[in-house]
C-alpha positions as CSV (number, residue, x, y, z in Angstrom):
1,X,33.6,-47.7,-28.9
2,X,33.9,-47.0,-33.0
3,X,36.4,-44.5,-33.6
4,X,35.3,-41.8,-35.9
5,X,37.2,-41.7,-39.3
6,X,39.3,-38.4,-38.9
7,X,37.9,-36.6,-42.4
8,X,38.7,-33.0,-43.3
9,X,35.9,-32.0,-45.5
10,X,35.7,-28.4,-47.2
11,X,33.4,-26.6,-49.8
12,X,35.4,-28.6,-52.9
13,X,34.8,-31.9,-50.6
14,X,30.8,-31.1,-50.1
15,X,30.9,-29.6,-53.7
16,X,31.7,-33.3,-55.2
17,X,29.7,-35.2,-52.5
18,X,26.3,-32.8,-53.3
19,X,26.9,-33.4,-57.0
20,X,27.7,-37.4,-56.5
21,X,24.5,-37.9,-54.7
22,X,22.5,-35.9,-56.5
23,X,23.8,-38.3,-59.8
24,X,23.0,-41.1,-57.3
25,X,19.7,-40.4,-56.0
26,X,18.4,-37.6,-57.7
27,X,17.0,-34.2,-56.7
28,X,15.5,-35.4,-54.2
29,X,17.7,-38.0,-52.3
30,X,20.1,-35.4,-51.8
31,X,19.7,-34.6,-48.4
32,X,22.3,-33.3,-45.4
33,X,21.8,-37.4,-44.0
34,X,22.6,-38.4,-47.0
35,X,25.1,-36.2,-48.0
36,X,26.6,-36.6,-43.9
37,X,26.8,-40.1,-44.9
38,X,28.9,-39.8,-48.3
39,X,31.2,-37.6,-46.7
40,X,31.6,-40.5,-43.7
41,X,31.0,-37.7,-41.2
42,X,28.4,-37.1,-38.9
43,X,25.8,-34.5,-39.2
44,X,26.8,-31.9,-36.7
45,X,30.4,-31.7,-38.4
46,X,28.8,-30.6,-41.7
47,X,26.0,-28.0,-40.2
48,X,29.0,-26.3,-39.2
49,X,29.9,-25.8,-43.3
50,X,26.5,-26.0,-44.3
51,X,23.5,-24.3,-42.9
52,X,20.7,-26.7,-44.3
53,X,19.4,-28.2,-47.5
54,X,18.8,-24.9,-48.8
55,X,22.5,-23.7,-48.1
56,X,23.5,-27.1,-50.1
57,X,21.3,-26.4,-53.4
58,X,22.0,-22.5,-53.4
59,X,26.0,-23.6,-53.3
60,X,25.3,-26.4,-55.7
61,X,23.4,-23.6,-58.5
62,X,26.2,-21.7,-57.5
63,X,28.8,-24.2,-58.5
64,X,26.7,-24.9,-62.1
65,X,26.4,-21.3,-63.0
66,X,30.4,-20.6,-62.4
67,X,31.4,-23.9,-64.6
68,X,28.4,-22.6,-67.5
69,X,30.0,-19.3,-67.5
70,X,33.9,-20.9,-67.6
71,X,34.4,-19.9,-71.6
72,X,33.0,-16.7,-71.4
73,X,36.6,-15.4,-71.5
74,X,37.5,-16.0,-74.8
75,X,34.1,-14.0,-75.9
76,X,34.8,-11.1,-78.1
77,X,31.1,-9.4,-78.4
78,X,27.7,-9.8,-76.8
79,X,26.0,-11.7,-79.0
80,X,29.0,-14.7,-78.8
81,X,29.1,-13.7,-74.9
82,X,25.1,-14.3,-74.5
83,X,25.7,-17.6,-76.8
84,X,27.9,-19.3,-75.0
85,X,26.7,-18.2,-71.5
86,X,23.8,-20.5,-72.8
87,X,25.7,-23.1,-74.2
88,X,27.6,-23.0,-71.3
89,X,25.2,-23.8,-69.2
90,X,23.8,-26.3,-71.1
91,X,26.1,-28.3,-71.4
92,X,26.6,-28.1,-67.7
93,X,23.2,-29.0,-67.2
94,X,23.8,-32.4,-69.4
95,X,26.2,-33.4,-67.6
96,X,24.3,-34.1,-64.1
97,X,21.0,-35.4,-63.5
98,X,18.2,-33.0,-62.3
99,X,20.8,-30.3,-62.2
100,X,17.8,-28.0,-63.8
101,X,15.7,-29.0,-61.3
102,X,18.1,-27.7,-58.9
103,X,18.3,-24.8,-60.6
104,X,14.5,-24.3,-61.0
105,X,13.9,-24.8,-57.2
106,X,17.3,-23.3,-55.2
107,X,17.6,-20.0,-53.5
108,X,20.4,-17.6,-54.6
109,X,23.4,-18.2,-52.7
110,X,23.7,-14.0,-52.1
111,X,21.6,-11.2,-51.8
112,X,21.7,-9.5,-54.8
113,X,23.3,-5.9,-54.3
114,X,24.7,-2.7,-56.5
115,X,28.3,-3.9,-56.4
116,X,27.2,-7.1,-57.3
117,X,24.2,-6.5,-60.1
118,X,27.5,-4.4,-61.4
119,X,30.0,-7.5,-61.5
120,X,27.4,-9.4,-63.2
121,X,26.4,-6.8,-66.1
122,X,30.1,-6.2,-66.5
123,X,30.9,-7.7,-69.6
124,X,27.8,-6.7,-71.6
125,X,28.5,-3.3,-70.2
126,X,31.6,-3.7,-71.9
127,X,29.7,-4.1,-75.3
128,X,27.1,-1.1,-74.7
129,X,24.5,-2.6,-72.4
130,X,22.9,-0.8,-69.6
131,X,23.0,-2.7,-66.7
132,X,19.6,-3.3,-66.6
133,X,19.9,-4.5,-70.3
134,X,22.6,-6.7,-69.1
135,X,21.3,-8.1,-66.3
136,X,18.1,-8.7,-68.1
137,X,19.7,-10.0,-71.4
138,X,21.5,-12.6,-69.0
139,X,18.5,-14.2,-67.1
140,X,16.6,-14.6,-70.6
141,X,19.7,-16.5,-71.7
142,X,19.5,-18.8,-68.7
143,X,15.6,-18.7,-68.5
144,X,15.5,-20.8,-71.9
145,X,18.4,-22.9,-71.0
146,X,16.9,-24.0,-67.5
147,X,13.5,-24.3,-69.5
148,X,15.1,-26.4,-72.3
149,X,16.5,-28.6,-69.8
150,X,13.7,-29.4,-67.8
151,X,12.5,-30.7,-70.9
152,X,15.5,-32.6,-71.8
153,X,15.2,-33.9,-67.8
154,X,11.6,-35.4,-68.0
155,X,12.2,-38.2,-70.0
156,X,8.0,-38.3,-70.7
157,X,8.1,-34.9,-72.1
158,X,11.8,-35.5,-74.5
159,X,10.3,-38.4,-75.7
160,X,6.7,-36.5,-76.4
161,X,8.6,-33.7,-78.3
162,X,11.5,-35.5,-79.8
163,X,8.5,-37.0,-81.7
164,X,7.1,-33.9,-83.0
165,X,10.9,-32.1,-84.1
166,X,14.8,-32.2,-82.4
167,X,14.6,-31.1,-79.0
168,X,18.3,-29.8,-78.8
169,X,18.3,-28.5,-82.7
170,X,15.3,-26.2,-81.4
171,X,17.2,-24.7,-78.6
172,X,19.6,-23.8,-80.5
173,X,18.0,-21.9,-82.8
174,X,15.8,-20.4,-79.8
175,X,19.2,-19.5,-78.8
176,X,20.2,-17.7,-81.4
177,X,17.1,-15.9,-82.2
178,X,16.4,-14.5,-78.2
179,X,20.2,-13.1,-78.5
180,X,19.9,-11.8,-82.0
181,X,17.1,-9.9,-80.4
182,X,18.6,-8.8,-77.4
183,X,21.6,-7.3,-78.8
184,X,19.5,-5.3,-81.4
185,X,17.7,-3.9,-79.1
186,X,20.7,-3.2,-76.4
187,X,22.4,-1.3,-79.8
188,X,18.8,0.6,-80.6
């Protein structure tokens, strides 16, 4: 009888296994058989980490959004804030194939609640948004970064509008001009 490889897998071990397969086989190779396999365990051992597929992609997004928003520290305003919370993200988003697929397609990892629509507005609060404003101001930002990148992700449609002008020069001035006009009209 084989004797099972005595692995001790976590969050951080599924974490770099999703994101390895996903590089691997895409979207959609990354599956809990697949991912059971990379992590040389068998399936039941990871259902008790991971619910299902859906669990996996939600933790995945998850995982993308914290690393986008990693220099949002050393912001000192909203409209720098809202910059690099898409820059952030986009350059995230580079770094993995069909992470904006991923995006597009997984479930939030939480129920969204008061304490937590709070958290997330907190820094634009800081700089005079309501939290509405905030929250709102925030999924813009990511709407045309996930947008951007699905573009950037179908190799068909970059090479169709790379023809016509620079992909990545236009989301950048996009970029600018959506938070331009969300800070004016937070500070009306």
């Amino acid at each position: 009888m084989a004797r099972q490889r005595d692995i001790s897998i976590d969050r951080d071990a599924i974490l770099r296994a999703g994101f390895a397969l996903l590089e691997d086989a895409g979207l959609d190779g990354v599956t809990m058989r697949a991912l059971a396999a990379r992590l040389s365990v068998q399936a039941p051992a990871l259902y008790w980490h991971v619910r299902d597929k859906a669990e996996l992609l939600a933790m995945m997004a998850e995982d993308i959004y914290a690393r986008g928003r990693a220099g949002l520290v050393a912001c000192s305003d909203a409209r720098s804030w809202l910059l690099e919370l898409g820059r952030g993200l986009a350059r995230v988003l580079c770094s993995h194939r069909d992470s904006a697929r991923l995006l597009a397609v997984a479930a939030p990892a939480r129920e969204a609640d008061e304490d937590r629509a709070q958290a997330m507005a907190g820094a634009l609060r800081h700089y005079g948004f309501s939290v509405e404003a905030a929250l709102e101001a925030q999924a813009s930002v990511l709407s045309l970064t996930v947008g951007w990148a699905l573009y950037r992700e179908n190799a068909a449609m970059a090479a169709h509008l790379k023809r016509m002008f620079d992909l990545d020069a236009s989301y950048a001035n996009g970029l600018e001009l959506l938070v331009d006009g969300l800070v004016r009209k937070a500070n009306s």
